[in-house]
C-alpha positions as CSV (number, residue, x, y, z in Angstrom):
1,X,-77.3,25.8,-79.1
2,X,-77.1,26.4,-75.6
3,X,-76.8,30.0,-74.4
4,X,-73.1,30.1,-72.7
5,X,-72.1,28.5,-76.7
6,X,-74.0,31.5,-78.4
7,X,-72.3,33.7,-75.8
8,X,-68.6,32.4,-77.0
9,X,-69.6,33.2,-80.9
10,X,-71.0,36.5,-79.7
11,X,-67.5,37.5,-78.0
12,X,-65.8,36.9,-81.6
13,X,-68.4,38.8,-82.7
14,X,-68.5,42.7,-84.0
15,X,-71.6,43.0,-82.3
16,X,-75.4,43.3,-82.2
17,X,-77.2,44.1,-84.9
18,X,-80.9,44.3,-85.5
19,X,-81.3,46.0,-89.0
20,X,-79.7,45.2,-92.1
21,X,-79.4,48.8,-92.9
22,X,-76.5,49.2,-90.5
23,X,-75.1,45.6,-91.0
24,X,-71.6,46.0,-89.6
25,X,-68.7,43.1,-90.9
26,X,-68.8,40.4,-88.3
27,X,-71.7,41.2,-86.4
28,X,-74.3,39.0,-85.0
29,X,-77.9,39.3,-86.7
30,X,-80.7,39.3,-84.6
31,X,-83.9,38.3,-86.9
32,X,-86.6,40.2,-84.7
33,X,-90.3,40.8,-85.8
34,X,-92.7,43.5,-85.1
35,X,-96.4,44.3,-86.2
36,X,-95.1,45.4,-89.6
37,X,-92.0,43.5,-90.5
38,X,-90.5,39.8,-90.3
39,X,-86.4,40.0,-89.5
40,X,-85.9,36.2,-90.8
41,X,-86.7,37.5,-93.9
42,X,-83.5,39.3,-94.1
43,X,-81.4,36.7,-93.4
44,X,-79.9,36.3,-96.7
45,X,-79.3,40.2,-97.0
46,X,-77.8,40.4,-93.6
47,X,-75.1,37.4,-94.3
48,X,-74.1,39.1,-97.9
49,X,-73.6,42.3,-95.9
50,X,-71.0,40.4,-93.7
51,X,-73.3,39.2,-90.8
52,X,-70.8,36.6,-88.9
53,X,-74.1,34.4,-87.6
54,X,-77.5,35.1,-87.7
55,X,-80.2,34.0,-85.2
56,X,-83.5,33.2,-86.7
57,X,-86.7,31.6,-85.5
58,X,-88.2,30.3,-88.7
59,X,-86.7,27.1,-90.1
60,X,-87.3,27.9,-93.8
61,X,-84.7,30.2,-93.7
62,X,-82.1,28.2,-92.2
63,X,-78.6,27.9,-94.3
64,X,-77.3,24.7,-94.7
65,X,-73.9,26.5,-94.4
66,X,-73.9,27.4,-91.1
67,X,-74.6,31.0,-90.6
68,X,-77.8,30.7,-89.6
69,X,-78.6,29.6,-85.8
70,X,-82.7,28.6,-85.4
71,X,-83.8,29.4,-81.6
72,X,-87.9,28.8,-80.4
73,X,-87.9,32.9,-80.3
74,X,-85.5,35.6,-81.2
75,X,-86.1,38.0,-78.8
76,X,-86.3,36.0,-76.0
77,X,-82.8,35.0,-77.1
78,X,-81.4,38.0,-77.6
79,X,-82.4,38.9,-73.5
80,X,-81.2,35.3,-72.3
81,X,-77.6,36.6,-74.2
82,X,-78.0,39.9,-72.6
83,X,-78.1,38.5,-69.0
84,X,-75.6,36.0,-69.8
85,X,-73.2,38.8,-71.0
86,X,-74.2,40.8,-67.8
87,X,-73.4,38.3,-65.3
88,X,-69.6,37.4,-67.8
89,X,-68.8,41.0,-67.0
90,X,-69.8,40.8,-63.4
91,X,-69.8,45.1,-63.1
92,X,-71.9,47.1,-61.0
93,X,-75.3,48.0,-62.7
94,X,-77.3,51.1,-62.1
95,X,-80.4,51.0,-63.2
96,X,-83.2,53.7,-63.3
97,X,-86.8,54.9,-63.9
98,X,-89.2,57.1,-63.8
99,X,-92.0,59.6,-65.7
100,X,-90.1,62.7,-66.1
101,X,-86.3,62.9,-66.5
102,X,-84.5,59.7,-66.7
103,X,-82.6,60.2,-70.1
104,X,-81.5,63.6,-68.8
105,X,-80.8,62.5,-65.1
106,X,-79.1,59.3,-67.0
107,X,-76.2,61.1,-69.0
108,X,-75.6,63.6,-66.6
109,X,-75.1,60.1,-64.0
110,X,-73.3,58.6,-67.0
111,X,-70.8,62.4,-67.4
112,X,-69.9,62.3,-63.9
113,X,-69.0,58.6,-63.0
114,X,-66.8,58.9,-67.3
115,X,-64.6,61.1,-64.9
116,X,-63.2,58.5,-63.3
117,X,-64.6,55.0,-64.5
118,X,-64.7,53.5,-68.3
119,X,-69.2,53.5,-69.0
120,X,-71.2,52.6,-70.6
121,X,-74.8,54.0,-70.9
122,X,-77.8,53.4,-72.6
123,X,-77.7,55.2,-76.1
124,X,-80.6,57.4,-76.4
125,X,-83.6,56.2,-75.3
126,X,-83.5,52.6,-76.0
127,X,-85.0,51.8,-72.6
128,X,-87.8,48.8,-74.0
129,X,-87.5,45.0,-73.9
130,X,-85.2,45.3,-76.9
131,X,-82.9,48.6,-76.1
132,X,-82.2,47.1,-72.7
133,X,-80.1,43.7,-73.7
134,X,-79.1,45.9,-76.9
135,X,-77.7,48.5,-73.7
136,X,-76.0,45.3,-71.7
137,X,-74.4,43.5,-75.4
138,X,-72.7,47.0,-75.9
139,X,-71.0,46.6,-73.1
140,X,-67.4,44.6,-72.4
141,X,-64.5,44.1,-70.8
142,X,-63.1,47.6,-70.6
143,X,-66.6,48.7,-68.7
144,X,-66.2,49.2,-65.2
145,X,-69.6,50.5,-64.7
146,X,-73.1,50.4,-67.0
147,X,-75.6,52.8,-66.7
148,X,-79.1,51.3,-68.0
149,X,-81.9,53.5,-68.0
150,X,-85.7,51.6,-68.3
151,X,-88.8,52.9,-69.6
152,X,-92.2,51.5,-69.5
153,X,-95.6,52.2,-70.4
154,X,-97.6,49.6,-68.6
155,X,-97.1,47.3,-65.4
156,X,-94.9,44.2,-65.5
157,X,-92.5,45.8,-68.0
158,X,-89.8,47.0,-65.4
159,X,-90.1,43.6,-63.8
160,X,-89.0,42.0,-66.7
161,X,-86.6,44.6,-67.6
162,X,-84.9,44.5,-64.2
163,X,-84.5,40.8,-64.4
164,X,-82.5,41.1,-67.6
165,X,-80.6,43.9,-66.6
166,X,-79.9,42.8,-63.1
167,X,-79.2,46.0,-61.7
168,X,-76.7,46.4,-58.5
169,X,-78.2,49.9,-57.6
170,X,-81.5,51.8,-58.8
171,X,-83.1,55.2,-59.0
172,X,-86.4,56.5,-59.5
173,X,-86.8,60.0,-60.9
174,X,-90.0,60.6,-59.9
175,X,-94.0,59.2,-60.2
176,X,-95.8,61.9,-62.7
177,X,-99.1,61.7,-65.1
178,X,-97.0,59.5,-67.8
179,X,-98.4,56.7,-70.0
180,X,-101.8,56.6,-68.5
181,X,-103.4,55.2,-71.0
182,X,-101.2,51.7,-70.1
183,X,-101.3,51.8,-67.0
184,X,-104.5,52.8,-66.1
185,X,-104.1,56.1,-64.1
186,X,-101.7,57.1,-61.6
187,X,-101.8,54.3,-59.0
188,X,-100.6,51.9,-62.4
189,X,-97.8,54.1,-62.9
190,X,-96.5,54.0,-59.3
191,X,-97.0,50.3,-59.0
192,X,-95.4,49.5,-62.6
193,X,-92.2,51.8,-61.5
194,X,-91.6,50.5,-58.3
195,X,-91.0,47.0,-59.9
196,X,-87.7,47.9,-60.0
197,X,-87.4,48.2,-55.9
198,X,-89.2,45.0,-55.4
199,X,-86.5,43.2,-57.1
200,X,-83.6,45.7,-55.6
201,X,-85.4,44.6,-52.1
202,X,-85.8,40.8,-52.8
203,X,-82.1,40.6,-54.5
204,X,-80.7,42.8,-51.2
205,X,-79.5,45.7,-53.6
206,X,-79.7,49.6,-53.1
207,X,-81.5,52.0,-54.1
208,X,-80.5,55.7,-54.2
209,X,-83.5,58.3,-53.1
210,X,-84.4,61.5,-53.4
211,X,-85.5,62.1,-49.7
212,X,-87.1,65.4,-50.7
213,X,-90.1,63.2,-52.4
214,X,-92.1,61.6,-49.7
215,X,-93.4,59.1,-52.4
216,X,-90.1,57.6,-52.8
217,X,-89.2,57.5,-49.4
218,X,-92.7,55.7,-48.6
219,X,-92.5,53.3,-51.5
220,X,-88.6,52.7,-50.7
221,X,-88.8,51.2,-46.7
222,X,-86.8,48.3,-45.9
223,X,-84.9,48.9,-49.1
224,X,-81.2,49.5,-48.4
225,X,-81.4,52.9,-49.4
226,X,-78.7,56.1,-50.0
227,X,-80.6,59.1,-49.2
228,X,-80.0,62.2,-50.4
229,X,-81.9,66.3,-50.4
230,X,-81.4,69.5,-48.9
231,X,-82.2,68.2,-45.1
232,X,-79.8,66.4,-43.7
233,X,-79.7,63.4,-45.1
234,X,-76.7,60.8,-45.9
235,X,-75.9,63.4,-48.7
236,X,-77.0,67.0,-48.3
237,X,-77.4,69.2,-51.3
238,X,-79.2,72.7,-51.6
239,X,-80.3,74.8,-54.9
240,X,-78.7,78.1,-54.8
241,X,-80.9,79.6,-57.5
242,X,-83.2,78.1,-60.7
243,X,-84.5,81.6,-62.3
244,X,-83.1,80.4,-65.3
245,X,-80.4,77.7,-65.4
246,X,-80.0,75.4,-62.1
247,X,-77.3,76.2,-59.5
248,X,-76.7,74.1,-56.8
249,X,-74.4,73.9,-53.6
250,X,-73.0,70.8,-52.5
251,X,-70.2,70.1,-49.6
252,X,-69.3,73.4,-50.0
253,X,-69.1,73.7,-53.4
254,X,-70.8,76.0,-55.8
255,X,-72.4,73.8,-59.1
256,X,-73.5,76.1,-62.5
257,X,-75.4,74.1,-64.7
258,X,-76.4,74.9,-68.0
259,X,-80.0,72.8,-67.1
260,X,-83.1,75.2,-66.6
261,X,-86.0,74.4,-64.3
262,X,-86.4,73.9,-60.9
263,X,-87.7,70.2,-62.2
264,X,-84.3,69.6,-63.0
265,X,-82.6,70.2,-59.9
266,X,-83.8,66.5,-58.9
267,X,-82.0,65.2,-61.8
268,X,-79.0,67.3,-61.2
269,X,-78.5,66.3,-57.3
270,X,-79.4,62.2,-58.4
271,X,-76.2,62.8,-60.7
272,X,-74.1,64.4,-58.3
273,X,-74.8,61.8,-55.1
274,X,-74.6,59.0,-57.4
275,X,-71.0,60.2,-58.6
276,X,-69.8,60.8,-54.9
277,X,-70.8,57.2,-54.0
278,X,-68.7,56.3,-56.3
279,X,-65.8,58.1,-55.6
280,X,-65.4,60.8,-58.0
281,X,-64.0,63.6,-56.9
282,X,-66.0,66.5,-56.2
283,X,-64.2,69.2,-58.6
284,X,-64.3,66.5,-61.3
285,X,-68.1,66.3,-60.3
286,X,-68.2,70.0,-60.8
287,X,-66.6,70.1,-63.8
288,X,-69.0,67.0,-65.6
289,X,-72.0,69.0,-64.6
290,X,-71.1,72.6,-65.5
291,X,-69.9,71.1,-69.0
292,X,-72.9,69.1,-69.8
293,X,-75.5,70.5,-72.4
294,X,-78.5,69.4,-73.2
295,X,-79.3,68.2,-76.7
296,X,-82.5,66.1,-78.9
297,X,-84.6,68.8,-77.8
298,X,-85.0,68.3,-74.0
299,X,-84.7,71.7,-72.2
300,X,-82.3,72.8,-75.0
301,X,-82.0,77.3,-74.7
302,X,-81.2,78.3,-78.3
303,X,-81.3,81.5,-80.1
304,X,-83.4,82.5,-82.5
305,X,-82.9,85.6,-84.0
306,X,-83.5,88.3,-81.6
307,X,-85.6,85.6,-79.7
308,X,-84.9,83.2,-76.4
309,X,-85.9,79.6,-76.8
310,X,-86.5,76.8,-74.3
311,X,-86.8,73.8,-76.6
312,X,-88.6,71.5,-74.7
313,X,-90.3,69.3,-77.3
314,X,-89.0,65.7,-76.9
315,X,-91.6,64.4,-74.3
316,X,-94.7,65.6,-72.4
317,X,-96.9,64.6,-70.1
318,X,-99.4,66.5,-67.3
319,X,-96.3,66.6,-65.1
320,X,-93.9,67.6,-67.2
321,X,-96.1,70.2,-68.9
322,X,-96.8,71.5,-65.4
323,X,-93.6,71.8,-64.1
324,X,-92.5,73.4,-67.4
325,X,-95.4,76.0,-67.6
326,X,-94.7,76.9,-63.8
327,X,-90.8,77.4,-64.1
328,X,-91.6,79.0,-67.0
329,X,-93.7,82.1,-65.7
330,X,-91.1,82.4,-63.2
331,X,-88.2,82.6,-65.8
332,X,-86.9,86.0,-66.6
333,X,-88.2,88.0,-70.0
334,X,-91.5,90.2,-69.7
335,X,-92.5,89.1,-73.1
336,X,-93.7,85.6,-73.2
337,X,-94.8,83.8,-75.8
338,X,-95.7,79.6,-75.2
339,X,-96.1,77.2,-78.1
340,X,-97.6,73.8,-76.2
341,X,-98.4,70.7,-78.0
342,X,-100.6,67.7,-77.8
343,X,-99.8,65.5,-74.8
344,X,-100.2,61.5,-75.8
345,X,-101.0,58.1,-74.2
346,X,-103.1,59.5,-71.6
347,X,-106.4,57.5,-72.4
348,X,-109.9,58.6,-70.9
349,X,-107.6,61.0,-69.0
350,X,-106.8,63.2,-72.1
351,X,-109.5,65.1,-71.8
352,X,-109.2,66.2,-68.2
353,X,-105.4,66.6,-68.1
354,X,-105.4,69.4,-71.7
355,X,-108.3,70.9,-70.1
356,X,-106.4,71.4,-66.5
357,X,-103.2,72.7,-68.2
358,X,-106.1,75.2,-70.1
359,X,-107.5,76.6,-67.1
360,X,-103.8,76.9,-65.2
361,X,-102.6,78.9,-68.4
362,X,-106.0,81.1,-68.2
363,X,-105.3,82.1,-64.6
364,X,-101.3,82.5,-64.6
365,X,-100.2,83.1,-68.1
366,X,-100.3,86.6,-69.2
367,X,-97.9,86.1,-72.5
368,X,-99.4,84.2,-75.8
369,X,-100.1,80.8,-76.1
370,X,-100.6,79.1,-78.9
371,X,-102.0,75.7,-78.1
372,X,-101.1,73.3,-81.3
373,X,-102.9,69.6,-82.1
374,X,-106.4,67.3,-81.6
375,X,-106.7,67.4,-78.0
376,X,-105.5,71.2,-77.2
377,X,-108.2,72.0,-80.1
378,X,-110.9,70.4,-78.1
379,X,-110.4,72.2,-75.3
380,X,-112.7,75.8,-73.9
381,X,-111.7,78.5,-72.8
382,X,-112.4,82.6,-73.5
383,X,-108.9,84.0,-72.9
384,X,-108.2,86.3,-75.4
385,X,-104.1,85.4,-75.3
386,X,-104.8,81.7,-75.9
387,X,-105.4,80.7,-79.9
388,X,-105.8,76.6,-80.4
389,X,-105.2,75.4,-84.2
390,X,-106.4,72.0,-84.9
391,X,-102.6,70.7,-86.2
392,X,-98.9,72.3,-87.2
393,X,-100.2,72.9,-90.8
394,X,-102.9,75.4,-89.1
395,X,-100.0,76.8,-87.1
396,X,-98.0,77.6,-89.9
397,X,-100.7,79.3,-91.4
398,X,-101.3,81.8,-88.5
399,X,-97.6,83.1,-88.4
400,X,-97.6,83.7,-91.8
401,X,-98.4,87.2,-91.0
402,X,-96.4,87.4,-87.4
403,X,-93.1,88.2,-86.1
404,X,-91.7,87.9,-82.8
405,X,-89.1,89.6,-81.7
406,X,-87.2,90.0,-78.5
407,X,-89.4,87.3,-77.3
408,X,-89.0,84.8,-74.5
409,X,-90.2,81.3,-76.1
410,X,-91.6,77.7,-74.5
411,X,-92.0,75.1,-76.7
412,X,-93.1,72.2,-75.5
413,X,-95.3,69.0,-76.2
414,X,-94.9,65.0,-77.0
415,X,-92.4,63.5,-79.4
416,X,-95.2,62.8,-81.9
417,X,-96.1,66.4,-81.9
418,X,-92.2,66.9,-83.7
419,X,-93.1,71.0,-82.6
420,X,-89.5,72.2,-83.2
421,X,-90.6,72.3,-86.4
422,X,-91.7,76.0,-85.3
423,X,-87.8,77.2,-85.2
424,X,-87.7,76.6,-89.3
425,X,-90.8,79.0,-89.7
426,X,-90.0,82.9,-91.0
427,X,-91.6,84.4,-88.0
428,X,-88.9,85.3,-85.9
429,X,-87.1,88.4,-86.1
């Protein structure tokens, strides 16, 4: 069956589905397989469930009936029928990128421009080969506008992505020490990123830049390009103050966010341009920004007890973990207390990069530092505030005995580290 024909069945469709665990009546079943499991052989579980058709790439578990719908590969299916759908719906696409905050930068892009447009964003972080055309079926014909944000963690992947996806206008957040490990160092990342301004550039898009990072600006000539920073450029926007939460001023107009970090000021202006591009008004602007909140446990603030929190534990990388550490010691609260995790996928460069963020902490950190997991636990160092435990269980083990109270609290490290497990423990006061 030719693609525009699967397309038509789709539109009758209740959807995309991918696990039979969340079969919904009427949906189309994509059989994909991964190391550990087979999707074809669910086929029969996803029709009883209601499945409407179900695409398959195994002939032995075609139905005679005609639910089933055999294809040479599933998942190259499933991003043929994205694109299709894309280019049926014929909306402007913004796509972005980046080491360090593109989910945040993407649903504070995807609150401003729901002020005035019907969007649709990517849900989470389903930013791979299969969260993309999953991103671009959820879309239809009351969108006006799809936000799509792309991940990576070695080069070619954003080339493929952005030939899916298609994207009218792109962004990069920035180039930081993410996903070594794939590609290779920190020349890999920069070259596997700006894949997605080689095809803006060949297919005569734009690209939106933040003119305050040289890098982009180098890596972005003879792009059409939207600029925007706090020097004069096609949009000017100024931080007003980042002691705590992000402020910012632009065309006149004072902008309280409930973001902390000067790291996130970048995100915050990306969000704000992007939405006067398109038109949205600037109080409405103002008003998307000011209301958004952070949630999963990116820069969250929460209360604990008698304690302030920065929850910071979803991602981390050398970047991040700097620019967290160093907004962090600038941050208001005399007593300081750091929980830092394990920082994955950096390779040979693991080593190095726990060992640099050791030495910065030993020279500008007076609080406490706990340093939690394998690589932290390798690590040498003398200071008398730092303690390293091997894993959480250690961890949980030395506060047995502690309280804190009144503190001011980073916790931050990689998804796998799961470190806001340290807000259940009976330690704070």
């Amino acid at each position: 069956m030719k693609i525009d024909s699967l397309h038509q069945l789709f539109l009758k469709s209740s959807g995309i589905c991918t696990d039979t665990r969340s079969i919904k009546k009427d949906c189309m079943f994509f059989a994909l397989k991964g190391e550990n499991f087979n999707g074809n052989k669910f086929t029969s579980e996803a029709i009883k469930k209601g499945a409407f058709k179900v695409i398959i790439d195994e002939s032995q578990y075609q139905i005679p009936t005609g639910e089933t719908i055999l294809y040479e590969d599933v998942l190259t299916t499933l991003q043929e029928l994205a694109s299709f759908h894309r280019n049926y719906l014929n909306i402007p696409i913004i796509a972005l990128t980046g080491s360090n905050g593109k989910t945040t930068t993407k649903e504070l892009i995807n609150c401003v421009l729901s002020k005035k447009y019907k969007t649709t964003a990517t849900i989470g972080n389903l930013n791979n080969h299969i969260g993309v055309p999953l991103t671009l079926l959820s879309m239809n014909s009351e969108t006006e506008i799809g936000v799509v944000e792309m991940g990576a963690n070695h080069l070619k992947e954003i080339e493929l992505l952005a030939s899916i996806a298609q994207p009218n206008y792109g962004y990069i957040t920035n180039f930081g020490k993410a996903h070594l490990e794939g590609f290779g160092g920190l020349e890999g990342v920069i070259q596997g990123k700006t894949e997605l301004y080689q095809y803006l550039k060949y297919n005569n898009q734009t690209v939106f830049i933040n003119a305050n990072d040289v890098k982009q600006l180098k890596y972005s000539k003879e792009i059409n390009r939207i600029t925007f920073g706090d020097n004069h450029q096609d949009f000017q926007i100024d931080i007003l103050d980042a002691t705590n939460t992000v402020k910012v001023l632009f065309q006149g107009l004072s902008i309280q966010s409930h973001l902390i970090g000067l790291y996130n000021f970048n995100n915050i202006a990306a969000a704000i341009i992007i939405g006067s591009y398109f038109n949205v008004s600037n109080e409405d602007i103002k008003e998307a920004i000011e209301t958004y909140i952070p949630s999963n446990n990116r820069s969250q603030i929460i209360k604990k007890e008698s304690n302030k929190v920065i929850l910071d534990a979803y991602n981390a990388n050398p970047t991040s973990m700097m620019a967290a550490l160093e907004n962090f010691i600038q941050s208001e609260g005399s007593k300081k207390l750091l929980f830092l995790g394990d920082m994955f996928e950096l390779g040979s460069d693991s080593e190095k990069e726990h060992q640099h963020i050791v030495s910065f902490i030993e020279k500008n950190v007076e609080g406490v530092v706990y340093l939690i997991g394998e690589n932290f636990y390798k690590t040498k160092t003398n200071a008398s505030n730092i303690h390293k435990v091997e894993h959480f269980e250690a961890l949980n083990s030395l506060l047995e005995s502690q309280t804190f109270k009144e503190q001011h609290i980073l916790i931050k490290a990689s998804r796998g580290m799961a470190l806001e497990r340290i807000l259940d423990l009976n330690c704070f006061i």
